[in-house]
C-alpha positions in Angstrom: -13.4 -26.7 4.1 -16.1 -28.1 1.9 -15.7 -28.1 -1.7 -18.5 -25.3 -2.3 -16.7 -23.0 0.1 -13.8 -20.8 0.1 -11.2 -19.4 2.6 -13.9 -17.0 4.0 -15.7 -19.8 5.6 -13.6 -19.2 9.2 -14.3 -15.5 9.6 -16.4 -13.8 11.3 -18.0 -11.2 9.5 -21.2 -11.4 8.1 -20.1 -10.0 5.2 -17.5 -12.2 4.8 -19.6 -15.2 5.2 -21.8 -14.3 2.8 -19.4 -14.6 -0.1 -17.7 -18.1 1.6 -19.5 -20.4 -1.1 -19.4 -17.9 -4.5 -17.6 -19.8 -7.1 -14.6 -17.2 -6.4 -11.8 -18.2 -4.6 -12.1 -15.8 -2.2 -9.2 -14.9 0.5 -9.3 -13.0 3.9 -6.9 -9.8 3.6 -3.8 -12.0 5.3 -0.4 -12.9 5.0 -1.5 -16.0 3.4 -3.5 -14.2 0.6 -0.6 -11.3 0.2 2.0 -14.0 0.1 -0.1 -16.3 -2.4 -0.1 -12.9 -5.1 3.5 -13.2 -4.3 4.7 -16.3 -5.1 2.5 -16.8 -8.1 3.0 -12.9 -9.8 -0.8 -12.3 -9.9 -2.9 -9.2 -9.7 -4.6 -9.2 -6.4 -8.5 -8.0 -7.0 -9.5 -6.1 -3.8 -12.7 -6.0 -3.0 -14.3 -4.0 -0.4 -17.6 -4.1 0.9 -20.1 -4.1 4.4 -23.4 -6.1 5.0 -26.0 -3.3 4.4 -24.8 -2.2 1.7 -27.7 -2.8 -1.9 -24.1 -2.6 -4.8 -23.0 -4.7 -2.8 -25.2 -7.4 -3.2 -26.1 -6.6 -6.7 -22.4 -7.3 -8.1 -22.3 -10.1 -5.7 -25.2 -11.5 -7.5 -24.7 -10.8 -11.1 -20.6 -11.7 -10.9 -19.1 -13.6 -7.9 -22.4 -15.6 -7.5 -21.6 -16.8 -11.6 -19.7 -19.4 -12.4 -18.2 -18.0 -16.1 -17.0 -14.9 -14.1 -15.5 -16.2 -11.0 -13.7 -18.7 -13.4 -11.8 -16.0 -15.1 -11.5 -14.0 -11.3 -9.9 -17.6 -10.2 -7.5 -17.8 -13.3 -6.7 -14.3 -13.9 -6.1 -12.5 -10.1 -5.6 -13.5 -6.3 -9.0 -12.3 -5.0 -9.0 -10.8 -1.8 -12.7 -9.8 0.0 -12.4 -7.2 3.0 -15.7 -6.5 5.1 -14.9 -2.3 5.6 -16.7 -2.0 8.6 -13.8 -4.5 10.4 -11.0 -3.1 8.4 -10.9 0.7 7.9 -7.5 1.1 8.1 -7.9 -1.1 4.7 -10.8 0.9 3.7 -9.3 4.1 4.1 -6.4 3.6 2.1 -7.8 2.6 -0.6 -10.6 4.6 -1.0 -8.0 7.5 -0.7 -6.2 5.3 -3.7 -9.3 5.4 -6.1 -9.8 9.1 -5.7 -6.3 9.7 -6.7 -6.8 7.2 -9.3 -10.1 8.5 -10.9 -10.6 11.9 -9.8 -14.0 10.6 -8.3 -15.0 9.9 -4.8 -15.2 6.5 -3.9 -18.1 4.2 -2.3 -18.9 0.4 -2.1 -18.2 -1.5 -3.4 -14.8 -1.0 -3.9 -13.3 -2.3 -6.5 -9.0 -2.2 -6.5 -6.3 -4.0 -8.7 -3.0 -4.6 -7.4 0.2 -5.2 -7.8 0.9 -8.8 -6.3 4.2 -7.6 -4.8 3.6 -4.6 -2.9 0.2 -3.8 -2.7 -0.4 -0.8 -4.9 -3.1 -0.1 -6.5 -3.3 0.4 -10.4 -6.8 0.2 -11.0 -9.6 1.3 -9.2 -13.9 1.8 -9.4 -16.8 0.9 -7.7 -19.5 -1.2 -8.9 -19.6 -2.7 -12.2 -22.1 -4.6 -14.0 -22.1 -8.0 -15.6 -23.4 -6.7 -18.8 -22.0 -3.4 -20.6 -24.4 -0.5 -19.1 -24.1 3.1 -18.6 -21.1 3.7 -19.8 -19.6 1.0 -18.3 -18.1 -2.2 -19.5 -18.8 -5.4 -18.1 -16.8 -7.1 -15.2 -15.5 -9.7 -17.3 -14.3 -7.8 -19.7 -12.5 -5.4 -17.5 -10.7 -7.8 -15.6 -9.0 -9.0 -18.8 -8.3 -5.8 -20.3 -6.7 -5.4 -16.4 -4.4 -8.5 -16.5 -3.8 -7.7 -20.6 -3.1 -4.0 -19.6 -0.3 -5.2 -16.5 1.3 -7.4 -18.6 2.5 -5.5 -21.8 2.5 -2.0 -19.5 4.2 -2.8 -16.1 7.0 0.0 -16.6 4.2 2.6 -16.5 2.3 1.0 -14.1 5.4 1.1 -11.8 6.2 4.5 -12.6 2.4 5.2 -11.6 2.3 3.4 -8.3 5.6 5.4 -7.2 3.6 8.8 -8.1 0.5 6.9 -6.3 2.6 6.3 -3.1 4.1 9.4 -2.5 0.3 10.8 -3.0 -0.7 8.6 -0.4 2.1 9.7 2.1 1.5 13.1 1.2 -2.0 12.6 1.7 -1.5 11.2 5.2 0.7 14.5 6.5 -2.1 16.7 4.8 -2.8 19.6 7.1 0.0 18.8 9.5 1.7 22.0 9.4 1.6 23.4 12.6 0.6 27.0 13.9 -1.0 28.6 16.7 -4.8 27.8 17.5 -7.3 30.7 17.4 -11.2 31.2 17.6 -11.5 32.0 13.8 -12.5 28.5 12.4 -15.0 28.4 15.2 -17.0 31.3 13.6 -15.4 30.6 9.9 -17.1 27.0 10.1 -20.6 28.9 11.1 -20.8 30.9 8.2 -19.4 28.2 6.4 -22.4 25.6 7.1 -25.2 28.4 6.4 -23.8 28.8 3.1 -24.6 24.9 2.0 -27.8 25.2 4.6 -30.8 24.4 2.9 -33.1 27.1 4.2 -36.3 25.4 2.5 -36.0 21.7 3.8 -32.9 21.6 6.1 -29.6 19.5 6.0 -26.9 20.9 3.8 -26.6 20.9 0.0 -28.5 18.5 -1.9 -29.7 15.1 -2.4 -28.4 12.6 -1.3 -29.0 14.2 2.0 -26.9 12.2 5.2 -27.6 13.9 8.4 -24.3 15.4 9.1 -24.4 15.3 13.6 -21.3 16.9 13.9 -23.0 19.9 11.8 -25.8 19.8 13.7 -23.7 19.7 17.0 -21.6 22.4 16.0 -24.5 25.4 15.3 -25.6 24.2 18.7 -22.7 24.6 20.5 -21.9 28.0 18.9 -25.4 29.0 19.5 -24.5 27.9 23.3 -21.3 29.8 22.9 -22.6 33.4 21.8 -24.8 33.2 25.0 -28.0 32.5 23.3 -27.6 35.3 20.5 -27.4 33.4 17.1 -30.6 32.5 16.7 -29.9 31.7 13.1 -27.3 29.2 14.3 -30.0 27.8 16.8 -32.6 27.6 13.8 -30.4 25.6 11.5 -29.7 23.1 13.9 -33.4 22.5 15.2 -35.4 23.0 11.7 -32.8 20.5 10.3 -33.6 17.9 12.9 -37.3 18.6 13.0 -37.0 17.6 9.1 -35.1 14.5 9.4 -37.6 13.4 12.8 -40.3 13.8 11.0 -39.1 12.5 7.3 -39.0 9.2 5.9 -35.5 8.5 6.3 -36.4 8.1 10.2 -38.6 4.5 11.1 -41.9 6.4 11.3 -42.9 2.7 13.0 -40.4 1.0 14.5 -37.5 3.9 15.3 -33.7 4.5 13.8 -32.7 6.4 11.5 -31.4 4.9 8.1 -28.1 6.0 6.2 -29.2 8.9 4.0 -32.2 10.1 2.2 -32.0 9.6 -1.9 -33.8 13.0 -2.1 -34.1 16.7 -1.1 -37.6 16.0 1.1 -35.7 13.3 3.7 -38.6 11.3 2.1 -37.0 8.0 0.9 -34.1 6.7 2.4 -31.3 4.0 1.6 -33.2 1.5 4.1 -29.9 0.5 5.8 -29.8 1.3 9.2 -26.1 1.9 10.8 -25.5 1.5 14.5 -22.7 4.2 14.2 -25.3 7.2 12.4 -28.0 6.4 15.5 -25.7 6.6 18.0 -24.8 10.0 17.2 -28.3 11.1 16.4 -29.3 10.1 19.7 -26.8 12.2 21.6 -27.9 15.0 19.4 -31.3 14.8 19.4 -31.1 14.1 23.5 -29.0 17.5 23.6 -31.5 19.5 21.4 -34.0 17.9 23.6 -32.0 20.0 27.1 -31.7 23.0 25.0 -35.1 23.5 22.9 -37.8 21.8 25.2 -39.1 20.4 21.6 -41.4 17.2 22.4 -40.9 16.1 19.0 -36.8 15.5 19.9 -37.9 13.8 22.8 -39.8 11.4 20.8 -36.9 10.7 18.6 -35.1 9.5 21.7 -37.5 7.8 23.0 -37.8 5.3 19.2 -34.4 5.6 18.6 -33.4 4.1 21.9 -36.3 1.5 21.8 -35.4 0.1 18.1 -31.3 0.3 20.0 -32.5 -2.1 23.0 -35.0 -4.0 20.7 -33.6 -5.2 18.2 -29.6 -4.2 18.4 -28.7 -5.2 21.5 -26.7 -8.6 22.3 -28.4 -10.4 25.8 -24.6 -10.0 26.1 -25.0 -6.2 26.0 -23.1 -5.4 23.1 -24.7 -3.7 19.8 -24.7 -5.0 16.7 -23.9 -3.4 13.9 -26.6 -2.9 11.2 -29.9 -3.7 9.4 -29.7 -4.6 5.9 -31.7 -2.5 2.8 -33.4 -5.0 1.6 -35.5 -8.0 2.8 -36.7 -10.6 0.4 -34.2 -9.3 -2.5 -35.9 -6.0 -2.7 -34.6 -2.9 -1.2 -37.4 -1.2 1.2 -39.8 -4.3 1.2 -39.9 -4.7 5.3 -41.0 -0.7 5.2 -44.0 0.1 2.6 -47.5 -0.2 2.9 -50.2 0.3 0.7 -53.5 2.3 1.7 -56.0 -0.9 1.7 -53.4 -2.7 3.9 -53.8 0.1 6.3 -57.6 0.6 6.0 -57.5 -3.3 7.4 -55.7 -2.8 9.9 -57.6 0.3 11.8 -60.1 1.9 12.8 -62.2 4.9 11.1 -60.8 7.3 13.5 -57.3 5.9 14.0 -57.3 5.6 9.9 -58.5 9.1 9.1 -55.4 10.6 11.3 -53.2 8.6 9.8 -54.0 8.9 6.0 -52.9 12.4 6.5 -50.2 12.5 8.8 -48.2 9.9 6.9 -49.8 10.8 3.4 -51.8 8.2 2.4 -54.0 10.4 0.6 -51.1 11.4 -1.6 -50.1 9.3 -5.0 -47.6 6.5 -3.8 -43.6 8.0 -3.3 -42.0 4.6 -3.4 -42.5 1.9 -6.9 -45.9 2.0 -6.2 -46.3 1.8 -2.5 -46.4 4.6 0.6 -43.4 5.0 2.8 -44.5 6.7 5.9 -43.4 10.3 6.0 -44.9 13.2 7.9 -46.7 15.6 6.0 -49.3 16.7 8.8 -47.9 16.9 12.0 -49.3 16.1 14.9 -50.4 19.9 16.2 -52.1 20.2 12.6 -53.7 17.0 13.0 -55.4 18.6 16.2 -56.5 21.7 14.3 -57.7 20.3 10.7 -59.6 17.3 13.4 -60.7 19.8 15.9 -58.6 17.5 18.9 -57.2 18.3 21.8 -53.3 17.0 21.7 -54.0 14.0 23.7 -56.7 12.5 21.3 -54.0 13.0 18.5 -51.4 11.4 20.6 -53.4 8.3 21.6 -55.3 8.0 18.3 -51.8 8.0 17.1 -49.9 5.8 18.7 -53.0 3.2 19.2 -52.6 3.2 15.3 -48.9 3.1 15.2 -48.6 0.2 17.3 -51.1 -1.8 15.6 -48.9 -1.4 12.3 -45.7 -2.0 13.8 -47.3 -5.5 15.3 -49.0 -6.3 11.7 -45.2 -5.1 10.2 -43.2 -7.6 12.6 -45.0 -10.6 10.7 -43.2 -9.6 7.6 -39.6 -11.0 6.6 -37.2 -8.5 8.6 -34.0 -7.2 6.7 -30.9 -9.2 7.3 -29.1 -8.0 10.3 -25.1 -7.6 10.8 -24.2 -8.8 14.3 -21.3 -8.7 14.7 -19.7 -6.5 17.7 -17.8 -3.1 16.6 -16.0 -1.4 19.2 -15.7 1.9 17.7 -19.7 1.8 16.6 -20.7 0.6 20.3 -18.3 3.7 21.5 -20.8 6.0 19.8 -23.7 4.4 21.0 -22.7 4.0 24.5 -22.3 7.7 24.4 -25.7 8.1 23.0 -28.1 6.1 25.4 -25.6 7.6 28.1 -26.1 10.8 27.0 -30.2 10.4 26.3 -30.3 8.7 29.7 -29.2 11.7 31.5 -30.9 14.4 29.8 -34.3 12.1 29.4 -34.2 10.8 32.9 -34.4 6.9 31.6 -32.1 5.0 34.1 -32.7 1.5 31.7 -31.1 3.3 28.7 -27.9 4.4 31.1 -28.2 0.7 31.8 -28.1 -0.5 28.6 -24.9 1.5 27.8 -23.2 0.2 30.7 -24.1 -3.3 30.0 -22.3 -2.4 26.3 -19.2 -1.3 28.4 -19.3 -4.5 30.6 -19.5 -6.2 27.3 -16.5 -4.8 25.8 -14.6 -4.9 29.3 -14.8 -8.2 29.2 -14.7 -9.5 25.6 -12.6 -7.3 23.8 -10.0 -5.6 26.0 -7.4 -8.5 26.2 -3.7 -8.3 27.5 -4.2 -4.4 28.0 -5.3 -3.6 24.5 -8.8 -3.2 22.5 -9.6 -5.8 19.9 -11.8 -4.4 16.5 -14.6 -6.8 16.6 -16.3 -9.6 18.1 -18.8 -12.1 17.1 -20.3 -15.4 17.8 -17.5 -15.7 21.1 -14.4 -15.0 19.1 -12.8 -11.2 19.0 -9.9 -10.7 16.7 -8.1 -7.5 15.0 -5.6 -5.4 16.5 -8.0 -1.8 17.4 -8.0 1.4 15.6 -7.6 4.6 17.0 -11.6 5.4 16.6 -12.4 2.1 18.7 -10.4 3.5 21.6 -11.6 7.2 21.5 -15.1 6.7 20.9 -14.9 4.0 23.9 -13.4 6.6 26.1 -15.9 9.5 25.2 -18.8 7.1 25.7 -17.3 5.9 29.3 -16.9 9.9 30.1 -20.3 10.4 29.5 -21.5 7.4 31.1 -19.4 8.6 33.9 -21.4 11.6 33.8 -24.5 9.9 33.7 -24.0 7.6 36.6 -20.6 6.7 38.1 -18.7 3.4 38.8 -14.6 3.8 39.4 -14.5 1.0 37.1 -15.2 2.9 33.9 -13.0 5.9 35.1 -10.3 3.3 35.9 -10.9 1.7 31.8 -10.6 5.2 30.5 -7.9 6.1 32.2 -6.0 2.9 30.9 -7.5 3.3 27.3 -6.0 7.1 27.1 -2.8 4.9 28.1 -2.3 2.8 24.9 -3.4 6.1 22.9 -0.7 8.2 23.6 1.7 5.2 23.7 0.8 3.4 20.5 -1.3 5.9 18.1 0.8 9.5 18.5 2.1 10.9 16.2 5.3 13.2 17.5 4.3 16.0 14.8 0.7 16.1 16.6 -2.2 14.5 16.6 -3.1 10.9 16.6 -2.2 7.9 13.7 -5.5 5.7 13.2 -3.2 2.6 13.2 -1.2 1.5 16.2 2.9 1.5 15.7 2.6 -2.0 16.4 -0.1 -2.4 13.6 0.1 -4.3 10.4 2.2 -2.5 8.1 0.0 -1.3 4.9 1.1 1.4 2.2 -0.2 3.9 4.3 -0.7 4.4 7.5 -3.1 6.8 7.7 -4.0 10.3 10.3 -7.8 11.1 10.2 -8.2 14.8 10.6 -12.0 15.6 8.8 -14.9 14.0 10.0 -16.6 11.8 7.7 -20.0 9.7 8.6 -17.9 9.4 11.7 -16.2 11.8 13.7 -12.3 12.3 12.9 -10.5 10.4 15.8 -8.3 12.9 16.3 -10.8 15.6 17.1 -12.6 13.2 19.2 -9.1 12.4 20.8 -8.6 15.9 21.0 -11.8 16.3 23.4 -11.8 13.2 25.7 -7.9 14.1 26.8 -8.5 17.4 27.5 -12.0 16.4 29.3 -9.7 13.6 31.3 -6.8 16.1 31.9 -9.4 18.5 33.6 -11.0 15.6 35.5 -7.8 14.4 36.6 -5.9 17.3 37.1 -3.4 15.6 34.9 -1.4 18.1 32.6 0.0 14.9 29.9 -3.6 14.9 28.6 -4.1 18.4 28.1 -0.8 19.0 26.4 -1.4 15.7 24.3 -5.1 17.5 23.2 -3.1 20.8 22.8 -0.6 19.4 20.5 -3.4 17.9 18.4 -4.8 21.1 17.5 -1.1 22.7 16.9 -0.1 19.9 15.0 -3.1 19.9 12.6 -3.8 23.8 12.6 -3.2 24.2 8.8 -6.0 21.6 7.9 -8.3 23.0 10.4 -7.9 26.5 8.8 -8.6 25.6 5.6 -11.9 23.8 5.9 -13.2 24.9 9.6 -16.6 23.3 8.3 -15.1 19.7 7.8 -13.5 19.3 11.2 -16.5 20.0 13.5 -15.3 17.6 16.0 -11.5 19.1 16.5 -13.8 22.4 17.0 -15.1 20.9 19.9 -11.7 20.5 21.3 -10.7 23.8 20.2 -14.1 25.6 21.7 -13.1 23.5 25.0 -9.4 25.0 24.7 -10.2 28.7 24.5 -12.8 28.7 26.8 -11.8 26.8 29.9 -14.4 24.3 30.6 -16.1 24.2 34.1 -15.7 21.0 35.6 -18.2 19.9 38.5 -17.8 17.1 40.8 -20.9 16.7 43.2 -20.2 14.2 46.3 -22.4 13.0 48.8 -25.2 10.7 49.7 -28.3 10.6 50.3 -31.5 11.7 48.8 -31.0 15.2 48.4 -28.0 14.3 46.0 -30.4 13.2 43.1 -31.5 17.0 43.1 -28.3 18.3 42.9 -27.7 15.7 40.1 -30.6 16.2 38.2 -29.8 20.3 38.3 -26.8 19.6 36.5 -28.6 17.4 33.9 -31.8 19.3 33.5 -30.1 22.0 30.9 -28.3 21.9 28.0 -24.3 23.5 28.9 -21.7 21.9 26.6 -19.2 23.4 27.9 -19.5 21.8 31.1 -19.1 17.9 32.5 -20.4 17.3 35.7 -20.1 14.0 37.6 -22.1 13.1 40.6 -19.9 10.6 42.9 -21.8 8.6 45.5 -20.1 8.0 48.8 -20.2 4.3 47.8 -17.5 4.8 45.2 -13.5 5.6 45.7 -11.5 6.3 42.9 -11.7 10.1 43.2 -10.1 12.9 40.9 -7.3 15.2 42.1 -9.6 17.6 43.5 -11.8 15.3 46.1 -9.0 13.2 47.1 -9.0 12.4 51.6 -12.0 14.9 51.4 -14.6 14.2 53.9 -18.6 15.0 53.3 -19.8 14.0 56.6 -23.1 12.6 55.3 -23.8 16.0 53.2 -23.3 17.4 49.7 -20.1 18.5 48.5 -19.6 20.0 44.9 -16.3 21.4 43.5 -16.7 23.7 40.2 -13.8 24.6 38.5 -13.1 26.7 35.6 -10.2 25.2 33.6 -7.7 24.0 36.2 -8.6 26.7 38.9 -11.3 25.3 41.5 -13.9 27.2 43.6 -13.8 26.4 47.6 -16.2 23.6 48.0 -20.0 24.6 48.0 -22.6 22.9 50.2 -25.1 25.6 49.9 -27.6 24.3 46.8 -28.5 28.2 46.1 -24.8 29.1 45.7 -24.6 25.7 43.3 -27.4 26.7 41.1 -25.4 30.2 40.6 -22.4 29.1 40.3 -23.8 26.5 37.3 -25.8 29.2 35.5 -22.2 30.9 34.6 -22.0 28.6 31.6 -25.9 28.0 30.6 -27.7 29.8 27.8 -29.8 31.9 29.5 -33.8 30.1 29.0 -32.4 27.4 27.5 -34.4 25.1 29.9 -37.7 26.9 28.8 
């Protein structure tokens, strides 16, 4: 270790390594750090952070990047830096901590002090400045009013962090009372979400707008689950996306969505773009695609998937895991334009379409420049232009890709890559996903390439590792890495099987239920095994992610009826028993145990086609051709052996063989393709595929 560099300099987060040569003497979260605070009696200063995140930077810049300050951080505390997107468990605590603490949400970054014996936390915020501002004092002097306030008021501070603890345990058993799962939340949650809908520019509430997917998903699926009836349900869902497709918050240019949109419009976004948001827009936008017919969803696969296998995808298949705000030191540089830039760049025709689709004609929306956001869409365009559709479209996209080859040439925003397994869970289920509904075999192929990726680097000795980077994986795996893997290899599976990814699923729903259950119900996000921390905490609402234990929930009951094996489906059952009370009380905030609940109380029709063959890819592509969430359907080529329960010794004699079963009661096996499309429509909205 050089003298300019601190103990950061061997990890192997970006994040991390970005900090290793401040002036601070910064620490990995570690027994060597924890012990350090220890043995000398000082403070530990926690702070918690990610890449793509503009704070961030700003306090790294104005305090941990000056010598005076990181001086008195050295003298004063043990300081600890933690990269949030490779320690939630961390994360999560703590965050929980500094609500409890301040009566204020949290956010990055984080700031914690605590006590150097056992980890508490007495003092918590977010960013703070190096100069008094806003109500705030500086960093400087904060941290000595901290280390002045521990030393003449430990007694309090004690009797505080035992009221703080018991808040934190209490915290983590929120909601587990059990009871007796019913369809109420499932309609409670509906009504619920059109009371925060906002019926002028979609999303729910008000700025800052984040897109919300398992919102989305959850008017779609009820509109799917009242046959087609709420059409208000339906309307929600689609006006909302068509907003965020067409606003600025989505790469007009170069595809992906970023984090949120600062205002009401979905005009501006926070530029950083998260692998874990896109992979769950895709999946969404790819179902609204099967049930709508809207071109404009399409579309949003189509760049969604391209900026995915462009630019955040390993040649080792994994995906990385973000793109930064800023480029250049200024948030949103890589992304604005002004009009003569544009006039340069096109032609008179392709220039006059785009000045009003994207607004050009307008005063400037961001400092001074133009972020491209649809005001005219494309079917005005045709209309105001007198066009046909097709002129639009290649007048369009002509124009589009000449500013997306003049935009490459700028500096591009820093990008995160290291390997997440949880985040690349969510994606492989979203090219998966897209894949099937979009027919687009290279985007099924890109997902499997993810999940050869992860086979290979990051399942070791029988268990998932957190994160990989640059040929080294390390950190014991949360419950979210194993659950989103699984639910992107059952969709994958669904997409295009291999008896390998059954077999890895099958072997990751192992280590859940032997490592991460809780015997109350439901699922722990840390292993038994794990690090022990002053909580150990049970995620039951989704957040920007969806709660691993409704997502647990889903992929072992999907397995159980799969399988035909009943330890799944009394696992997902328990789930829902164990964490009833929660799930009643906010139906809106646990969209993704709904899934699992929808899935309990209205048995899901499993369909397993098997064969070979030609006419095989039209009984697949019936089954992928419409949008039925409550069905799976895998298509199992006579090439393939590892079989569920149901085909097990069975025999198609060259011909097509589908089994369709409601819950765990099967049909007799069909070989007619009439009686198969029949026998599907039971659980289709009717016109759905209009």
């Amino acid at each position: 270790m050089s003298e300019h560099s601190n103990q950061l300099i061997n990890e192997t987060s970006p994040y991390l390594l970005q900090h290793a040569h401040n002036p601070v003497d910064w620490h990995p979260w570690g027994p060597d750090a924890l012990e350090k605070a220890r043995r000398e009696n000082k403070p530990i200063l926690l702070s918690v952070g990610y890449s793509a995140c503009h704070w961030c930077h700003v306090m790294a810049h104005e305090s941990f990047e000056d010598p005076e300050t990181a001086q008195l951080m050295n003298e004063l505390f043990i300081n600890i830096k933690v990269d949030r997107e490779e320690r939630p468990d961390i994360d999560k605590i703590y965050q929980s901590a500094h609500s409890l603490l301040t009566q204020r949400p949290g956010g990055w970054p984080l700031t914690v002090f605590l006590t150097p014996d056992d980890q508490v936390p007495f003092f918590a915020g977010t960013y703070f400045p190096d100069e008094p501002r806003h109500g705030m004092p500086s960093f400087r002097d904060l941290m000595q009013r901290i280390a002045d306030f521990l030393g003449s008021r430990e007694a309090d501070i004690r009797k505080q962090n035992t009221t703080l603890v018991e808040a934190l345990q209490s915290i983590a058993t929120a909601g587990a009372a059990p009871g007796t799962p019913g369809p109420q939340p499932l309609d409670s949650a509906r009504q619920q979400l059109e009371q925060s809908f906002d019926g002028k520019l979609g999303g729910f509430g008000s700025a800052p707008k984040f897109p919300h997917p398992t919102s989305i998903e959850r008017l779609l699926r009820h509109w799917a689950g009242t046959g087609g009836q709420d059409k208000r349900a339906l309307y929600m869902a689609v006006f909302t996306l068509e907003q965020m497709a067409r606003g600025g918050m989505n790469d007009q240019l170069g595809g992906g969505f970023c984090r949120y949109s600062v205002d009401d419009r979905w005009m501006i976004p926070h530029f950083e773009k998260m692998l874990y948001d896109n992979g769950a827009l895709l999946a969404l936008y790819a179902e609204a695609w099967a049930a709508t017919g809207t071109p404009l969803f399409r579309r949003s696969c189509e760049q969604t998937a391209g900026w995915v296998m462009r630019e955040m995808q390993a040649d080792s298949g994994g995906y990385y895991s973000s793109l930064d705000a800023d480029s250049e030191g200024v948030e949103g540089r890589f992304y604005v334009w002004t009009p003569e830039t544009v006039t340069a760049l096109l032609d008179e025709d392709e220039y006059s379409l785009i000045e009003r689709h994207f607004g050009l004609d307008r005063p400037a929306n961001f400092e001074g420049h133009w972020h491209f956001h649809v005001y005219r869409t494309r079917e005005q365009l045709a209309q105001e232009f007198s066009l046909d559709a097709a002129t639009v479209d290649s007048r369009l996209e002509s124009a589009m890709g000449k500013l997306f080859t003049a935009r490459a040439q700028r500096v591009a925003p820093g990008r995160d890559d290291k390997v997440l397994t949880s985040w690349n869970g969510l994606m492989i289920r979203g090219m998966a996903c897209a894949g099937r509904y979009l027919d687009r075999p290279d985007w099924i192929a890109s997902a499997e390439r993810a999940v050869d990726f992860i086979r290979e680097q990051l399942w070791q000795d029988g268990r998932l590792l957190a994160t990989w980077k640059d040929g080294r994986a390390h950190l014991n795996a949360y419950l979210d890495d194993y659950v989103y893997l699984i639910d992107g290899l059952l969709e994958l599976l669904q997409a295009r099987w291999r008896d390998r990814d059954l077999l890895f699923a099958i072997e990751l729903a192992e280590v859940v239920l032997d490592h991460f259950r809780d015997p109350a119900g439901g699922f722990f996000f840390t292993s038994d095994d794990h690090e022990t921390l002053i909580q150990r905490p049970k995620p039951i609402h989704d957040d920007a992610t969806p709660s691993g234990n409704g997502v647990a929930a889903k992929v072992l009951s999907r397995l159980g009826h799969l399988l035909g094996e009943t330890p799944y489906l009394e696992a997902a059952e328990q789930t829902l028993q164990g964490l009833w009370s929660s799930i009643e009380q906010m139906p809106h905030g646990h969209a993704s145990l709904l899934v699992a609940l929808e899935e309990s109380l209205s048995p899901l029709q499993t369909v397993i086609v098997r064969g070979s063959g030609t006419t095989l890819d039209q009984w697949k592509h019936r089954m992928s051709s419409t949008y039925a969430p409550r069905r799976i359907g895998f298509v199992i080529p006579e090439s393939e052996h590892v079989l569920p329960g149901v085909l097990a010794e069975r025999k198609t004699q060259g011909g097509v063989l589908a089994y369709i079963c409601s819950g765990l009661s099967c049909s007799a096996p069909v070989t007619d393709y009439a009686e198969f499309e029949q026998q599907l429509a039971t659980t289709e909205v009717p016109g759905s595929d209009e």
